[in-house]
C-alpha positions as CSV (number, residue, x, y, z in Angstrom):
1,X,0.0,0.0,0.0
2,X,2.8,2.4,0.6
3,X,5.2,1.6,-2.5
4,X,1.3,2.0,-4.5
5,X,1.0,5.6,-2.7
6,X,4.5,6.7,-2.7
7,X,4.5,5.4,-6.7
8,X,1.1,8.2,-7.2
9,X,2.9,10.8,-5.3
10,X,6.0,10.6,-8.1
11,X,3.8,10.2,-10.7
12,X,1.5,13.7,-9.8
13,X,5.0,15.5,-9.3
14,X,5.9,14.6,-12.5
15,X,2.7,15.5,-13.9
16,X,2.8,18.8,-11.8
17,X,6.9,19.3,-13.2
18,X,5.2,18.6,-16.7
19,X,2.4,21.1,-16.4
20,X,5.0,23.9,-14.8
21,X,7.4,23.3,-17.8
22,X,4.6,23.2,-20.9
23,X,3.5,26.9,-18.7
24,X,7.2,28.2,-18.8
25,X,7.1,27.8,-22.6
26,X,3.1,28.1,-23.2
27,X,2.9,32.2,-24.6
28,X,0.9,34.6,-21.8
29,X,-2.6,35.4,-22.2
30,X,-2.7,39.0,-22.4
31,X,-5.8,41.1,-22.5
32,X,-3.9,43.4,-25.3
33,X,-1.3,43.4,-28.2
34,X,1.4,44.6,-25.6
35,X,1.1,45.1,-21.9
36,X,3.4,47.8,-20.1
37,X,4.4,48.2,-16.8
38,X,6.8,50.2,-14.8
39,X,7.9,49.3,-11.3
40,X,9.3,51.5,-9.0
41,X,13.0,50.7,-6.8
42,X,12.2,48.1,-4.0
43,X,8.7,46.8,-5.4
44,X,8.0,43.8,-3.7
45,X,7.5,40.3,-5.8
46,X,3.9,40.4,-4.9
47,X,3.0,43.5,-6.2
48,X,5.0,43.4,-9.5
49,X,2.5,40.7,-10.3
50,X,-0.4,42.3,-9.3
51,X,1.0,45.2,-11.6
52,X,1.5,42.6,-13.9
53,X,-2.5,41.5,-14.0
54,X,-4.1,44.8,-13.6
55,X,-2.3,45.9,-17.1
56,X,-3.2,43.1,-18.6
57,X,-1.5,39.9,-18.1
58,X,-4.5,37.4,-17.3
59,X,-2.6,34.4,-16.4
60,X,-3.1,33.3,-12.7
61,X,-1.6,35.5,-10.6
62,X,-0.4,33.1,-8.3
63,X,1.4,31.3,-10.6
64,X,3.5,33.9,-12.2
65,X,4.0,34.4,-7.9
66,X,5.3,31.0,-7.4
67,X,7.2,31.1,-10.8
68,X,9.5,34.3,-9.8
69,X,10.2,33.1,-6.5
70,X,10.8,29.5,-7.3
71,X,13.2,30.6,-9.9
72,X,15.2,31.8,-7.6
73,X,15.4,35.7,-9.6
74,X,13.0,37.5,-8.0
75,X,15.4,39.5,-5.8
76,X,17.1,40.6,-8.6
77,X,14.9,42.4,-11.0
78,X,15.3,45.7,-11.9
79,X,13.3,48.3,-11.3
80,X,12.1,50.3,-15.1
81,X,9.7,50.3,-17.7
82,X,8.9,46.7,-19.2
83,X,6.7,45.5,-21.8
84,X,5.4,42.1,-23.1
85,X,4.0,41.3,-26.1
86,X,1.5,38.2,-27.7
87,X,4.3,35.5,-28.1
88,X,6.2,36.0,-24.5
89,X,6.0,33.9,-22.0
90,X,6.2,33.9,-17.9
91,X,10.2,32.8,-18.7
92,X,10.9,35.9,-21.0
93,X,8.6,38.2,-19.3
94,X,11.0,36.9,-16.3
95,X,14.5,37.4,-17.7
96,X,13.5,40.9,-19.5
97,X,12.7,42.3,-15.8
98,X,16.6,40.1,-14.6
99,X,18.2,41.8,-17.7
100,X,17.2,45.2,-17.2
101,X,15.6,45.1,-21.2
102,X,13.6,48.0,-20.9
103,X,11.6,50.3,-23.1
104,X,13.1,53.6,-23.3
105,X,12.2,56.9,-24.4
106,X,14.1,59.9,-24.7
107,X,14.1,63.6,-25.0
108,X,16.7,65.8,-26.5
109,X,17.6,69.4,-25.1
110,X,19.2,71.8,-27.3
111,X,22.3,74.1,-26.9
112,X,20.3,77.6,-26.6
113,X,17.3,76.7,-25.6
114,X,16.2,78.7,-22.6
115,X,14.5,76.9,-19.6
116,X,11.3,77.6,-20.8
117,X,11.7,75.9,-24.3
118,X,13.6,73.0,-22.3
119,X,10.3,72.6,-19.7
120,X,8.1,73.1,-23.1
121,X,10.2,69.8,-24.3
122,X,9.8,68.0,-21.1
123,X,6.0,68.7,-21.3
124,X,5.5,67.3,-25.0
125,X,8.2,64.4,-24.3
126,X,6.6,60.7,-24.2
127,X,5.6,58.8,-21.2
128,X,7.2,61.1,-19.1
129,X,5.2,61.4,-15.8
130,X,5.1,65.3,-15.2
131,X,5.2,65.9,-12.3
132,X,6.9,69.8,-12.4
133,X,4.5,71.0,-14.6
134,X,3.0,73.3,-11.9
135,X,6.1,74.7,-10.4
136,X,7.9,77.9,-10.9
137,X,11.9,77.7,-11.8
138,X,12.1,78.5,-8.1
139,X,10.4,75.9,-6.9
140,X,12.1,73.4,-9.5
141,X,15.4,74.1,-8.5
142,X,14.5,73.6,-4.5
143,X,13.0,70.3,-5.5
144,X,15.4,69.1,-7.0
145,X,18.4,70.2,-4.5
146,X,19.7,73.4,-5.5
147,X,17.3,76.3,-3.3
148,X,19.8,79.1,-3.8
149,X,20.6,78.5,-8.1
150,X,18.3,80.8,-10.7
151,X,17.1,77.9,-13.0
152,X,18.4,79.9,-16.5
153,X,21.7,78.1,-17.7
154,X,21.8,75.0,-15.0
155,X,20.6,72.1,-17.3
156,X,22.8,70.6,-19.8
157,X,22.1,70.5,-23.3
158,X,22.1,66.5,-24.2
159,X,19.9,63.5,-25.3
160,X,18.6,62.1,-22.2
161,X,17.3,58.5,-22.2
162,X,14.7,57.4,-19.7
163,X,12.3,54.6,-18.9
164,X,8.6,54.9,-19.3
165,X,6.6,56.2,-16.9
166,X,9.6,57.9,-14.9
167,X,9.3,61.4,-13.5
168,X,10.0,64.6,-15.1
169,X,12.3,65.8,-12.3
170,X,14.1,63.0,-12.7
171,X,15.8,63.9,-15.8
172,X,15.9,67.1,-14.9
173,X,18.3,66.2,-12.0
174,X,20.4,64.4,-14.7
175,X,20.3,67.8,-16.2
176,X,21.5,69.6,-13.6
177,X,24.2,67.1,-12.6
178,X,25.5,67.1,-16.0
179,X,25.8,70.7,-16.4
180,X,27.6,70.5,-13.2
181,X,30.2,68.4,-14.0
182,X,30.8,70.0,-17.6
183,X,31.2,73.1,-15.7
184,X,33.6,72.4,-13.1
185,X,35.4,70.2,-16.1
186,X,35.7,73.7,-18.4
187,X,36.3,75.5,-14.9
188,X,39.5,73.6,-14.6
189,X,41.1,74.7,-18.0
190,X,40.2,78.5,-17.9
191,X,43.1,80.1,-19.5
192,X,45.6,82.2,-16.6
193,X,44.3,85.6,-18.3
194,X,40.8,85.3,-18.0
195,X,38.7,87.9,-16.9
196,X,36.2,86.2,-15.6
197,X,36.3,85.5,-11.3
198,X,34.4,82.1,-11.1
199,X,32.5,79.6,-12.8
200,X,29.1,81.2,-12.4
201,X,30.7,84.1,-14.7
202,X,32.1,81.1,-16.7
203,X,28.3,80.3,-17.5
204,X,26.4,83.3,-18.0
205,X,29.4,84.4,-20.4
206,X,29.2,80.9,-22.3
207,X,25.2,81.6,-22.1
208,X,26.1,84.7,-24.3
209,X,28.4,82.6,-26.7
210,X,26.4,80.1,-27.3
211,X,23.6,82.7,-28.8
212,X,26.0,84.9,-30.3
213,X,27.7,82.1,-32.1
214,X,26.4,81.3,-36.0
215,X,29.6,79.5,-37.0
216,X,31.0,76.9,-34.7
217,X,34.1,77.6,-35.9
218,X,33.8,81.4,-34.8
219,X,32.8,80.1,-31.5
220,X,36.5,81.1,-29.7
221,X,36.5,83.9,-31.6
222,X,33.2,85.4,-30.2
223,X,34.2,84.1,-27.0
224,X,37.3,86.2,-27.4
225,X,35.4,90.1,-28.2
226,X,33.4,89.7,-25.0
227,X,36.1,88.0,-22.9
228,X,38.7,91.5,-24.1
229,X,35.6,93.6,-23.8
230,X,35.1,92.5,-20.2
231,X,39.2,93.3,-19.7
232,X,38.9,96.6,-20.7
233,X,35.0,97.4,-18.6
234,X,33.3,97.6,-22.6
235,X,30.0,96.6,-22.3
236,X,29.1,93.7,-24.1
237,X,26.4,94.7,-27.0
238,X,25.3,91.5,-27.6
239,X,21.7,91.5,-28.3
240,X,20.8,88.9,-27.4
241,X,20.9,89.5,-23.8
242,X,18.5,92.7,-24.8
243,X,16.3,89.9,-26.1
244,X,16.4,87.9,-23.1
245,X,15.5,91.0,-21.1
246,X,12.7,91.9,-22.9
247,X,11.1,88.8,-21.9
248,X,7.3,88.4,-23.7
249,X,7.4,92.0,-25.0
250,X,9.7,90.8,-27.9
251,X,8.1,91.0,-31.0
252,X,10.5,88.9,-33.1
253,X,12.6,92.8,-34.3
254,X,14.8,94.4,-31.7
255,X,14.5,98.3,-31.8
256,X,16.5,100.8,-31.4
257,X,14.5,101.5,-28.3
258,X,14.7,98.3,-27.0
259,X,18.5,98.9,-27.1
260,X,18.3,102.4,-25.1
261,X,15.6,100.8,-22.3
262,X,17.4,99.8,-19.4
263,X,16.9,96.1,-17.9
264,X,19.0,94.1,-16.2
265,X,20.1,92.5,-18.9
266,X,20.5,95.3,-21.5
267,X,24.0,94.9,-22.2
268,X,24.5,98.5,-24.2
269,X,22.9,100.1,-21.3
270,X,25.2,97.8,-18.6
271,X,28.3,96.9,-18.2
272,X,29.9,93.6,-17.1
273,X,27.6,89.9,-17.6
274,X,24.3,89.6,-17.3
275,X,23.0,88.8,-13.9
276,X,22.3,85.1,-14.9
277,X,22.7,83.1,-17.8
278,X,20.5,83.9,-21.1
279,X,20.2,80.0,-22.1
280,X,21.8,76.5,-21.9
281,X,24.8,76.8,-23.0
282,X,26.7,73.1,-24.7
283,X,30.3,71.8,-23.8
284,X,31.6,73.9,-26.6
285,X,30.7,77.3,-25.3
286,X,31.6,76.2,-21.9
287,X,35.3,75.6,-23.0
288,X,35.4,78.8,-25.5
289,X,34.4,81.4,-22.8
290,X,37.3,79.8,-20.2
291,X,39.8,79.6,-22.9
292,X,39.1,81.5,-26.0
293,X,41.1,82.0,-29.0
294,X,43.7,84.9,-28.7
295,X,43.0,87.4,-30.7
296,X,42.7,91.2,-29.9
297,X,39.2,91.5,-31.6
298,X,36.7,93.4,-30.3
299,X,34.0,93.6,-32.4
300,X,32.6,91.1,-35.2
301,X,29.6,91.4,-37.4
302,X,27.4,88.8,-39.4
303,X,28.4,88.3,-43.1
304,X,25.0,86.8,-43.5
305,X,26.1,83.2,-44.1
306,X,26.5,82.5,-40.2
307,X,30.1,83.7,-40.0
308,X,31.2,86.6,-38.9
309,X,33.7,89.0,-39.4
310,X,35.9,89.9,-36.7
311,X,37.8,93.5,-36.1
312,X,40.3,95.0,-33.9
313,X,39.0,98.2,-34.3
314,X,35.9,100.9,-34.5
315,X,37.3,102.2,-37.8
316,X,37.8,98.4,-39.4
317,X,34.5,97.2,-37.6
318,X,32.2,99.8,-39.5
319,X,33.8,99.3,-42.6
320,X,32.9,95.4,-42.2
321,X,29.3,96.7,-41.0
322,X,29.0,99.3,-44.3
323,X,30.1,95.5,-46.5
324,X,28.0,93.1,-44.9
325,X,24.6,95.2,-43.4
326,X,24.3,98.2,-45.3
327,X,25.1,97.4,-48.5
328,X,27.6,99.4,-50.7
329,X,26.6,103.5,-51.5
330,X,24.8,103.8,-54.8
């Protein structure tokens, strides 16, 4: 009687081994053509499942359960955005969550951008969870660490890659961090000369560059007019920083009034920087306003192609003005 029940009990094992191994391989019944989830750092195993269900996987629960813990992997998957699709099965769906294969997204920031066409970005950017979309720059830059920093000029331009369903601060942190380190990094190779006292001049200057500049290749060249201009207690000119001042009132043409109304950042009417940065300036700018070309320039004007012409002095710089803006005399 024993050998008969001990015999059943191996045979229902098998049978249960045989039904747990045809389910690893058997493709998951999902309520749609692809089921997305993201789980957050230190989900339990329990809940990942129930994630799991309420998107869309219908299989048992407690089997999928049983399955990640008996495989011995549950403790190490990752936290991310995940998605399954008509075809896997509990053993892929598994091993993409152990492997880290997540579906990404990503958003790209551009050198110039101000803050507020970066946020814009961040708004309109895919499966990006916003949660910033009610706070002023203030109130962004406390949340994400830095209380005493204007936002204008602290993000770095890049492509930043994310996982579905992540936070908007987030990235923005990345941001931050990045320009940081590029910073410091251009910081460290500021040329012995250079007018400029620390790196928060560093990046409102650069913030100027980086608008100023048409032609990469004129970029430590430009950097080079303002950085002699500072020297010698110029002010700037650059219009864009009148631009940037103006704010909303800008109608798309700056006027000769615009250029004769004081603002903070009216650099005909001011001298020195402006008082923050005037945009996000990339790596390039960065190392141009710490170490620009030498040259004596202090002036340059548009030839119209996005190069400019660059002049020592007044005389030389209105002859390049009468070429390339007003035209030769009938």
């Amino acid at each position: 009687m024993l050998n008969r029940l001990f015999l059943l009990l191996v045979v229902l094992a098998a049978a249960a081994c045989g039904t747990a191994f045809w389910w690893l391989q058997h493709p998951l019944t999902l309520a749609h053509d692809e089921v997305e989830v993201s789980i957050e750092p230190g989900t339990p195993v329990r809940e990942i499942v129930r994630l799991w269900h309420d998107a869309g996987v219908e299989d048992k629960p407690l089997f999928l359960y049983e399955w990640f813990r008996w495989s011995g992997d549950a403790k190490r998957i990752r936290a991310g955005s995940y998605l399954v699709a008509r075809g896997d099965t509990p053993r892929t769906l598994l091993d993409k969550m152990v492997r880290g294969d997540e579906e990404l997204e990503s958003v790209h920031i551009i050198d110039g951008w101000t803050v507020k066409q970066m946020r814009a970005a961040l708004a309109a950017a895919p499966n990006l969870k916003p949660t910033t979309a009610g706070m002023t720059d203030a109130q962004l830059m406390a949340a994400i660490g830095a209380p005493d920093e204007k936002a204008e000029g602290r993000f770095f331009p890049d492509t930043y890659v994310y996982s579905r369903g992540v936070q908007d601060i987030l990235v923005l942190k990345r941001a931050h961090d990045a320009l940081e380190r590029q910073l410091q990094a251009a910081w460290a190779l500021r040329a012995a000369d250079t007018p400029l006292k620390n790196a928060d001049e560093a990046l409102a200057l650069a913030s100027v560059v980086e608008k100023e500049t048409g032609a990469a290749s004129d970029r430590g060249k430009v950097a080079a007019v303002f950085s002699n201009r500072l020297r010698l207690g110029m002010p700037l000119q650059s219009d864009p920083t009148v631009i940037y001042g103006l704010g909303a009132a800008y109608d798309g043409n700056l006027h000769k009034v615009d250029l004769q109304t004081d603002t903070p950042f009216n650099s005909y009417t001011r001298q020195g920087l402006p008082p923050t940065p005037i945009a996000l300036p990339g790596r390039d700018a960065l190392r141009a306003a710490v170490r620009p070309e030498p040259i004596k320039a202090l002036y340059f004007v548009s030839r119209g192609d996005g190069t400019s012409v660059f002049s020592d002095t007044l005389n030389a710089h209105n002859a390049a003005v009468n070429q390339y803006i007003r035209g030769p005399k009938k």
